[in-house]
N, C-alpha and C positions, 0 to 999 in steps of 0.2 A: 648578539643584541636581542631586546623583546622589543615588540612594537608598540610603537606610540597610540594611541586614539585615531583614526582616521576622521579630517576636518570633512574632506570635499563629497565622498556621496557616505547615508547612512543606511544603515538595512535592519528593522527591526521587528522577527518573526513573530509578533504578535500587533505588529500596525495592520489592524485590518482594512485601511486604504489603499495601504503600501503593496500587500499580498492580494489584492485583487486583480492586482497587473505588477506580479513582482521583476519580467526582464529588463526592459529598461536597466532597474538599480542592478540586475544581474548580470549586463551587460556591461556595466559602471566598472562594479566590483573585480570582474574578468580583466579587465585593462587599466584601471587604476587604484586597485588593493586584493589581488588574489589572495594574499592572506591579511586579512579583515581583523581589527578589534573591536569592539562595542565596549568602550568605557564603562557606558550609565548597565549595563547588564552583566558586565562581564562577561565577553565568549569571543572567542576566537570563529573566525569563518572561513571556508576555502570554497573557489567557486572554480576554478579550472578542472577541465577534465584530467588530467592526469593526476593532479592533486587529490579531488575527493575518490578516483580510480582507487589512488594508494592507499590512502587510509581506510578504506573498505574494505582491504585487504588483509593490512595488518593489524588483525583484531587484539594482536599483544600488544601496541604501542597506544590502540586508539579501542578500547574497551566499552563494550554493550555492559557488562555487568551492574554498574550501577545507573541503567535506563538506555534506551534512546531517544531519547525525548529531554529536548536540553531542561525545559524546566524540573523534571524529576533529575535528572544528576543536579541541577542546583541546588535541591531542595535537600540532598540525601538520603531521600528514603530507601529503604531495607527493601531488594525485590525479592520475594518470594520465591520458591523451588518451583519449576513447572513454566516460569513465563520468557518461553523459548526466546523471542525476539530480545529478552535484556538479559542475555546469558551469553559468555563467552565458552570457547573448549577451555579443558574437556566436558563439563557439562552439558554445553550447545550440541555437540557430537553428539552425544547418549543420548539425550532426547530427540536430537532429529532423526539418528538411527529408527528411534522407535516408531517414529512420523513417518518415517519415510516407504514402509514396506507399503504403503497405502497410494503412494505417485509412483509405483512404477510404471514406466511408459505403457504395461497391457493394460494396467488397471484404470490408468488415467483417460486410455482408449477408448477401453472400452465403457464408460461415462459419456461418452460424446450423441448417445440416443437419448439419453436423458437429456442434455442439455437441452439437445433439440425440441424434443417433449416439454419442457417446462416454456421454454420459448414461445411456443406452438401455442402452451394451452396461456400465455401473457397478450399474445399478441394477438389472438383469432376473434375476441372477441370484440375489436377495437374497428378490425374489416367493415367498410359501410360507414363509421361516423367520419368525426375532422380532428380529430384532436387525436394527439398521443403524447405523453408524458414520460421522455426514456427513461428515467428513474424511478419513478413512482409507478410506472405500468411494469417495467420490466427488472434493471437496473438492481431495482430495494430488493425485490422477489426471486428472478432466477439464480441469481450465485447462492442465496440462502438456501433453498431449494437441494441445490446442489448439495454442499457442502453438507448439508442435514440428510440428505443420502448415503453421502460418505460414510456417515456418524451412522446411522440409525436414528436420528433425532425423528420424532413425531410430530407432526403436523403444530400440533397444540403449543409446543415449544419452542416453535420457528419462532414465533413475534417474541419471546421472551429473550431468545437468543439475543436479537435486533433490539430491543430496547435494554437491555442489558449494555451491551456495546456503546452504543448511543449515549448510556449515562456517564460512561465513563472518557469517553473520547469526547463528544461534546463541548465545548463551551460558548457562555456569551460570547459577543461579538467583540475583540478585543481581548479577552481574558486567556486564563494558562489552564491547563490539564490540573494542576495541582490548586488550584480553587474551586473543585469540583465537590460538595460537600460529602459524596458517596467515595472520593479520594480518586485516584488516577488511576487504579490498577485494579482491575475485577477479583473478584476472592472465589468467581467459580460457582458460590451455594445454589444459585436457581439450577445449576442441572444438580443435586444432590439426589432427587427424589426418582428422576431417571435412570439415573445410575443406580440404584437402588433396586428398580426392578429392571436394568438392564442383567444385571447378578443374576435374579432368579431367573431373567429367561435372555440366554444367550441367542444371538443371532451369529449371520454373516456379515459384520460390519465392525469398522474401525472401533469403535466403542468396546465391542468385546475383544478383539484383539490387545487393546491397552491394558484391558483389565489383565488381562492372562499374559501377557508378555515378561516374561524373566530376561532382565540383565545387569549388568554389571555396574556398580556406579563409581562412582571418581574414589568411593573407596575402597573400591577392589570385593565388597560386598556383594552378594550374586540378591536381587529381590527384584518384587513387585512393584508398580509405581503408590504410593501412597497416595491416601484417600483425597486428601489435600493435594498435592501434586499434579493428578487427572483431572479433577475440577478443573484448575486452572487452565491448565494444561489445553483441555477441550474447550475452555471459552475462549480462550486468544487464540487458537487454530480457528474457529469457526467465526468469529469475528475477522479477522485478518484473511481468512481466508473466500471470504464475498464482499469486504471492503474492496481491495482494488477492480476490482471485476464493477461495484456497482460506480465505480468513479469514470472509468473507463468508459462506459455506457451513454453516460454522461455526455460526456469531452465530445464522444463520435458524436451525439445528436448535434451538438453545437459545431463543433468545427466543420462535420459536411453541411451544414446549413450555411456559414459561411461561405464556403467552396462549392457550389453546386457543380461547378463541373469539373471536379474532380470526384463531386458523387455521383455523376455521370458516368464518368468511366466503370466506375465500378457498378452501376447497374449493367453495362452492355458487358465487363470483363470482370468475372469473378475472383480471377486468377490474380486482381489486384486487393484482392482482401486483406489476406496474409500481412503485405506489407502494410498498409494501411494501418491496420491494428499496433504494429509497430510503429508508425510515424504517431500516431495518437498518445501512444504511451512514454515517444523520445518528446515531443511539444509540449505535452502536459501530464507531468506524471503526478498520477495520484497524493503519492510521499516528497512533497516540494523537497524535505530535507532529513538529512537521520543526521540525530547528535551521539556525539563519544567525548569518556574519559580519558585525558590523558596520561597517561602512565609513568610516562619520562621523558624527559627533556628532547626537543623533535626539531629540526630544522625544517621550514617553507619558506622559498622565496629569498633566500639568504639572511631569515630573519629565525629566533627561537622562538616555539611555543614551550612552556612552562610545564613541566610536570605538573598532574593536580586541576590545570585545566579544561573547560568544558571546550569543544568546538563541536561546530556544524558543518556538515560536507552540504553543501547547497548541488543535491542531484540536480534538481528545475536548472542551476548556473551551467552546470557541465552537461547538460544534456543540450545546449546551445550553444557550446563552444567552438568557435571558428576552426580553431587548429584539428579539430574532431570527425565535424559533421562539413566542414567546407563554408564557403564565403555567404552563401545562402542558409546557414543555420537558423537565423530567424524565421525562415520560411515554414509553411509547413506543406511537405509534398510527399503524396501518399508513394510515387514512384521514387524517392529516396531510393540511392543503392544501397543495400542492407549494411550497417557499421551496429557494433556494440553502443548500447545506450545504459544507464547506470536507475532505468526504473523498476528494477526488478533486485538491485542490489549488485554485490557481486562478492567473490570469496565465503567463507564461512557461513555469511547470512545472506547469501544468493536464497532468492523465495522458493521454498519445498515447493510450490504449487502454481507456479510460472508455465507450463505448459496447463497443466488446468485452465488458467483466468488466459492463454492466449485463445485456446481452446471454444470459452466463454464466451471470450470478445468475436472472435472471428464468425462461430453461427448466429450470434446475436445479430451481428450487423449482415451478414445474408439472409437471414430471414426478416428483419425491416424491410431491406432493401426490395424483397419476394412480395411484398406487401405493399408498401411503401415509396415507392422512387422517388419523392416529390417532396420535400417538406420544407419547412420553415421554422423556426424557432419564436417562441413568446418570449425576448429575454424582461421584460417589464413583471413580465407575472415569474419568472424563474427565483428558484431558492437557493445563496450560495451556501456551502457548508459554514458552520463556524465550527473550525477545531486549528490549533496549529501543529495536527498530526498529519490530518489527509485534506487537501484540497479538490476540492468539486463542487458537484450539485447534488442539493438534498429534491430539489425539483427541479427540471429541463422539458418543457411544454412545448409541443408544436402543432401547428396546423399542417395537415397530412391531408 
């Protein structure tokens, strides 16, 4: 059978009332339509953790290639060579390969003084006043930072990186990625001229690595990555890769603001960091949801999804799923005993850079806390993001 229209609750990722506080209708969803139609949009939805577990998995039945981002599979558009996240293997493979020499556990290690550094020089100057803004002081800035380390990126290029991003992820309040007059998908050209004299003068950084790397590609061809190709290539790593880190940043100023004594704990026990960082990122994950193609005919729930299909695995649903996290899943508790959460992905597009952004989160929120123990949140003056890719804050204020 296909499913009918669901009458009694509706979920629609671009209500921006709706997504301001989407569990509730996720909560709905979990117990009276784990798999979800949307009529007036057409899309398929799954909200159970094992559900969107699976299909994360099997990237042949439920394919990145034509987007993940349900509005761009609706729309059709062509993605480009290079834009890892809407790529399946074997391509996804070759390019992560190439990505990946750069997160091995030494490398990603030994990053962890810098972190600290960029932290340090966000935070030290804030000592003394009342206010501190986790986004806009820290949040927007250190993951960029970072990741423009990785790169070789120059100072000068950081905010082009970030406004780049921004144009394309972006939207009004309500609106789709595919209304975006600059289109949905970056083309890469603002770093050209970098790349350009990154050539003549090679460094120790992932940027010259890319240039100079030979491999093999899905056609058996042994080359370079092409001019176009690294463009891209290095603005969705670099965007994507201080997006979640600045969401995350985020989430902590508000949620311990919320819980002060559970930020308590964690001022007198440090050792409760770790986990913390991961209760923040199981409660509110950055990427509420990743969309896929459907490729063949699929059964959920005792019901068909259709070949041809768009669905939505709702992580935000399954990252609150009772059968998962326990009868307290609504809760948010930073002493959680550690369980698999689905904000970092899982299978094939599990995040290259998941130890990096935990990394991130973890001395960010020790060095507030070194500074800090005290705060409160402005939510009246705060900014939510509008995009229906990543959910957060573009600003998160407090008195400190």
């Amino acid at each position: 059978m296909t499913t009918n229209a669901t009458e009694k609750v509706y979920y629609d990722p671009w209500d921006a009332d709706l997504n301001a506080n989407p569990y509730p209708t996720f909560k709905r969803l979990r117990h009276e339509a784990p798999l979800y139609y949307n009529e007036a949009h057409d899309f398929y939805a799954v909200s159970r953790f094992e559900d969107v577990n699976r299909a994360l998995v099997d990237h042949t039945t439920f394919s990145s290639a034509r987007g993940a981002v349900l509005e761009i599979i609706k729309a059709g558009i062509d993605i480009p060579a290079g834009t890892l996240i809407f790529e399946d293997p074997p391509i996804h493979d070759i390019h992560r390969n190439l990505l990946s020499r750069a997160f091995t556990p030494r490398k990603i290690n030994a990053l962890e003084p810098k972190v600290r550094a960029f932290t340090t020089q966000c935070l030290d100057p804030l000592v003394g006043g009342n206010r501190l803004d986790f986004v806009k002081d820290l949040g927007a800035v250190m993951p960029l930072r970072v990741v423009s380390a990785l790169f070789g990126i120059p100072e000068d290029y950081q905010n082009r990186v970030l406004a780049d991003g921004e144009k394309h992820v972006r939207t009004e309040r309500g609106a789709q990625m595919t209304d975006n007059p600059d289109g949905p998908i970056t083309d890469g050209e603002f770093f050209a001229e970098f790349v350009d004299w990154r050539i003549a003068h090679p460094a120790d950084d992932l940027t010259t690595e890319l240039l100079n790397a030979e491999f093999t590609d899905e056609t058996g061809a042994v080359r370079k990555l092409r001019r176009e190709e690294l463009l891209l290539f290095m603005s969705v790593v670099a965007v994507a890769g201080s997006e979640t880190t600045t969401r995350l940043i985020g989430w902590a100023g508000k949620l311990l603001s919320e819980h002060p004594d559970q930020r308590r704990k964690l001022v007198t026990d440090r050792s409760l960091v770790p986990g913390a960082i991961e209760e923040i990122l199981r409660y509110e994950p950055p990427a509420l949801q990743a969309a896929r193609y459907v490729t063949r005919d699929t059964e959920f729930q005792d019901a068909t999804v259709p070949q041809g299909s768009a669905i939505i695995l709702l992580i935000g649903a399954a990252n609150r799923d009772e059968s998962r996290f326990g009868a307290d899943s609504e809760e948010f508790d930073i002493t959680r005993p550690p369980r698999q959460h689905l904000s970092f992905g899982v299978g094939a597009h599990y995040c290259l850079g998941n130890a990096l952004a935990r990394i991130e989160g973890r001395i960010a929120l020790d060095e507030i806390l070194n500074r800090f123990p005290d705060w409160e949140v402005d939510l009246d003056l705060a900014e939510f993001s509008s995009s229906s890719v990543v959910r957060g804050w573009d600003s998160m204020p407090a008195r400190i």
